[in-house]
N, C-alpha and C positions, 0 to 999 in steps of 0.2 A: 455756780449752782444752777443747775435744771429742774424743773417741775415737771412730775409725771402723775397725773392722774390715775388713783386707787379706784375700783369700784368695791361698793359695799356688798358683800356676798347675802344680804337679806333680803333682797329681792327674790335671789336665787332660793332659800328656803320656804321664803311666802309661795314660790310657783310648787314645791314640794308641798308644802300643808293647800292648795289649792285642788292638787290629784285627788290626795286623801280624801280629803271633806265630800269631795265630789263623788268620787268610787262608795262612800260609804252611802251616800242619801240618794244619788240617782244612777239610773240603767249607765251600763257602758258596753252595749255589744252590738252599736249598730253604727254605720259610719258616719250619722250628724252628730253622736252622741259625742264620738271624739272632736268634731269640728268646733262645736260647743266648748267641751270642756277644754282645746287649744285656743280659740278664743279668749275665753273666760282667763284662764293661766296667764296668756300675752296681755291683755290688758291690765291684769293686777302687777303682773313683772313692770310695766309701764309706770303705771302709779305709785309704786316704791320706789323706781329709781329713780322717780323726781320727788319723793320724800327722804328717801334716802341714797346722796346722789356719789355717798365716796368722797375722799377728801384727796387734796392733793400733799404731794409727799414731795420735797425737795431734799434734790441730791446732787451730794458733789461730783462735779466733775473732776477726774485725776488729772492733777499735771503732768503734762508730757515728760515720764521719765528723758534721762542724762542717756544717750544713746553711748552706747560700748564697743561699736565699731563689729558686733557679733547680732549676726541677725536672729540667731535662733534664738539666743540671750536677750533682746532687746524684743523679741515677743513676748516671753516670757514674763519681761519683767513690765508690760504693758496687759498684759494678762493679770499679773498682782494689781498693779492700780488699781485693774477695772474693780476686781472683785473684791477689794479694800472701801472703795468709793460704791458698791452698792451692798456690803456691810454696814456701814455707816446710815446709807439712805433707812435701811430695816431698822436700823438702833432708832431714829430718830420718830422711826411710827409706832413705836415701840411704848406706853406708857409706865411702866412697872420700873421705878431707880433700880431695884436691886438688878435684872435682869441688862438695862442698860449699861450697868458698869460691866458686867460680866463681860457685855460683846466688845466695850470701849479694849477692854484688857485683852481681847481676843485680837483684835484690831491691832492692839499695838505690837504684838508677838507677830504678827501676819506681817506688818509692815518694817521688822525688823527682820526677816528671811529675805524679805526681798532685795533688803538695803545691803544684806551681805554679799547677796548674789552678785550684786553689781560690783561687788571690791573683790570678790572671789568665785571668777565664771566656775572654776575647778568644781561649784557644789552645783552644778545645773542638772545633772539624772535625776540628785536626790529633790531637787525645788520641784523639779518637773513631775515628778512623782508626787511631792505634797500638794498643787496645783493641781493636778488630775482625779486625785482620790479624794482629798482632805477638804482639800476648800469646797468644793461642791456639793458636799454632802453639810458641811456647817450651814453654807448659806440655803442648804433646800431646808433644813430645820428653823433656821430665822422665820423667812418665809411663813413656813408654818405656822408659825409662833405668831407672828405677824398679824395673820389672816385672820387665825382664830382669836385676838385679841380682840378684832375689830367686829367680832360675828353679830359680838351683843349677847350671846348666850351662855349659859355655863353650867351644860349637862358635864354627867361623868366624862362622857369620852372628850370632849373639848377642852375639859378642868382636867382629868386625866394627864392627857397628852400635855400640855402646857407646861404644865409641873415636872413632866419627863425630861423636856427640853431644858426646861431651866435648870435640874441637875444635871442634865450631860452637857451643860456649858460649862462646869465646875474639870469636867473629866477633859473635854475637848481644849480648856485654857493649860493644863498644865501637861498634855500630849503634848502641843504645840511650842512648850515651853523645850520641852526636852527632848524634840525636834530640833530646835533649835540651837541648843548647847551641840546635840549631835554632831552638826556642821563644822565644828571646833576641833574632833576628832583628829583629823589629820592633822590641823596645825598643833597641838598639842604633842602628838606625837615627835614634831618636825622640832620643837621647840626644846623638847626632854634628849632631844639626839644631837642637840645641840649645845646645850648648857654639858653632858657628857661630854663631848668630844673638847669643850673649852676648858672642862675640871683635867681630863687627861693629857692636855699639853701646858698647862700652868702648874701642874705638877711634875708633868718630864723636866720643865724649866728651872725645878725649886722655887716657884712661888705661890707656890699653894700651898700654905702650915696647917691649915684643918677643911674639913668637909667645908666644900662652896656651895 
């Protein structure tokens, strides 16, 4: 586990209600006026960030995938770790159970693709493709999800947005899911052309009396 220190994004809105306040009650169209009010901004940002300083957020580290003797495969699947193990760190600053089981389930689908990969490089265009498109758009929504949790506030657009993510982890867990059967595809096929070809010579043999 590693510790990575979060900062609190309320500093950042106090220096936003700081302009306001200020544009609304005094001049702003001379250049002390702004040296003033960037002053004034920087040291209130100062003072929240040591009232409100951010917490830290521990994350696992991935273990060093099982190398496969394939280096583009062996990025790859050093690639999923990573982004496994900072799914996990998000879930964990995460306070809401229902949304955390969401990402745990997400997680476990994420880390079952990858576990196939390594028994069957044959699926690397399509991982590679899930890794480039899929996973980085889930984790920039965690993220989100994340931040906004931690804003402290809960206008529309923050309560809004929130509540989006939490349904499109509902759509995103069972894409992922069948995604993942996908993979299955050609073995499936390999396996149906096989049990065939086994019915049709144990029946050239006469030992086959009914459907196998």
């Amino acid at each position: 586990m590693i510790e990575i220190k979060k900062k609190s994004v309320i500093p950042v809105y106090g220096v936003a209600v700081v302009w306001v306040l200020y544009c609304a009650f005094f001049p702003l169209y001379k250049t002390w006026h702004f040296v003033v009010l960037a002053c004034a901004a920087a040291l209130f940002y100062v003072f929240l960030s040591m009232v409100f300083p951010g917490k830290t957020v521990k994350i696992e580290v991935p273990a060093e995938p099982e190398r496969t003797g394939d280096d583009k495969i062996d990025a790859l699947l050093s690639e999923g770790g990573k982004a496994v193990a900072e799914m996990r760190g998000l879930r964990d600053s995460i306070g809401t159970a229902s949304v955390k089981k969401k990402i745990d389930d997400i997680i476990t689908v994420t880390d079952m693709i990858f576990q196939n990969l390594h028994h069957d490089p044959d699926d690397y265009t399509q991982v590679k493709r899930f890794a480039d498109y899929y996973l980085p758009t889930t984790i920039k929504l965690l993220h989100t999800y994340s931040r906004f949790g931690q804003s402290g506030a809960r206008g529309d657009n923050i309560s809004g947005t929130m509540e989006r993510i939490d349904s499109a982890l509902d759509t995103i867990h069972d894409s992922y899911k069948k995604f993942f059967d996908s993979l299955f595809e050609n073995q499936a096929i390999d396996i149906e052309t096989d049990i065939s070809v086994l019915e049709n010579v144990l029946r050239r043999e006469g030992l086959l009396g009914k459907e196998f």
